[in-house]
C-alpha positions as CSV (number, residue, x, y, z in Angstrom):
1,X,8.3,-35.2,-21.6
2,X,5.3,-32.5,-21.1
3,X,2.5,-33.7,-20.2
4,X,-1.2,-33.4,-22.7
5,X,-3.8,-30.7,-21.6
6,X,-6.4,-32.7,-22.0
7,X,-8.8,-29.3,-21.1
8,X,-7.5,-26.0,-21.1
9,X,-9.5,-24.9,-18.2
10,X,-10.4,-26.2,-14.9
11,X,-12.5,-29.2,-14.0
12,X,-14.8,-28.4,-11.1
13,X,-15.6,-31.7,-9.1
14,X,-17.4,-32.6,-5.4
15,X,-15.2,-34.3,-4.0
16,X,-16.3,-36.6,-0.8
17,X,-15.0,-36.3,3.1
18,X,-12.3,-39.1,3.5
19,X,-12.4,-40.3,0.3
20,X,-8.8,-40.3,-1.7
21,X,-9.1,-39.6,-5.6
22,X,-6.2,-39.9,-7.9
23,X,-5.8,-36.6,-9.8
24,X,-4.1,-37.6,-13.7
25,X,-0.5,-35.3,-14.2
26,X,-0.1,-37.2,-17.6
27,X,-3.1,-35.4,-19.1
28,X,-3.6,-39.1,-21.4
29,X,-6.7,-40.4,-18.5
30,X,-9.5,-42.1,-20.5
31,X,-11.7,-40.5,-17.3
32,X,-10.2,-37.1,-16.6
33,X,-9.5,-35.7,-14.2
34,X,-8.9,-38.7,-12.3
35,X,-5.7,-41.5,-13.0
36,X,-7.1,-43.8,-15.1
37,X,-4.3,-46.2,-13.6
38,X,-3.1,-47.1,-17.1
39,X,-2.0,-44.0,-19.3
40,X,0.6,-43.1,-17.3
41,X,2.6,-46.1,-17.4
42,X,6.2,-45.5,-19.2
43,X,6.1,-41.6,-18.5
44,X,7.7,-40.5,-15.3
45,X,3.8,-39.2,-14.5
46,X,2.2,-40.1,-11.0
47,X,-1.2,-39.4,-9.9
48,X,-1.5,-36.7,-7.3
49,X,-3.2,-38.1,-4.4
50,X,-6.1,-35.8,-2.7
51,X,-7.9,-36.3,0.2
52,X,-10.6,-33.8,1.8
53,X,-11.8,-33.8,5.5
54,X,-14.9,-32.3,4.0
55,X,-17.7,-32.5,1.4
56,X,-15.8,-30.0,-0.8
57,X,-15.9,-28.4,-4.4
58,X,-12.6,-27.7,-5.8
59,X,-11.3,-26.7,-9.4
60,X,-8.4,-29.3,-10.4
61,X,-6.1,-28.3,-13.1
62,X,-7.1,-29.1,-16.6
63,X,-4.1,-28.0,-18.4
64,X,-1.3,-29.6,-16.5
65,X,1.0,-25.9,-16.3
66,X,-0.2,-25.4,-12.8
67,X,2.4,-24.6,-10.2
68,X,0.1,-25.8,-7.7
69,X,-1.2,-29.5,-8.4
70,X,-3.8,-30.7,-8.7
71,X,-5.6,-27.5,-8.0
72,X,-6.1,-25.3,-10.5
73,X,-4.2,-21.9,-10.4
74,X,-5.0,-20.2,-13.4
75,X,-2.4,-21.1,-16.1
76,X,-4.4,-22.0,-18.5
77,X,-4.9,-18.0,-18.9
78,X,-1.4,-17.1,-19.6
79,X,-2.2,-18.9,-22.9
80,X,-4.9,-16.6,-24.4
């Protein structure tokens, strides 16, 4: 099973220092780019945990090719 590309393109969030967000590899969240906690069930998806030590602004994948989740790296361009 693939999973959807709910964007194809990155989101760019803010994430807050020592605060873990739950980054959706099913690409079916309600709330992208976050795990909705529900979409997911009966796929063999899991939300990607992340976790920064800083204030930081970050571009999380959007199409769900990315070699590197949940960070963005660009694949979405090999499309076009």
């Amino acid at each position: 099973m693939k999973p959807e590309c709910p964007k194809n393109g990155p989101y760019g969030v803010m994430l807050q220092e020592n605060k873990t967000y739950l980054w959706c590899a099913c690409g079916r969240s309600k709330n992208p780019p976050y795990c909705d906690n529900e979409s997911h069930k009966g796929t063999d998806f899991l939300p990607v945990p992340i976790r920064m030590d800083e204030l930081s602004y970050i571009n999380l994948c959007g199409c769900k090719k990315t070699k590197n989740p949940p960070y963005c790296d660009q694949s979405h361009l090999k499309d076009e």
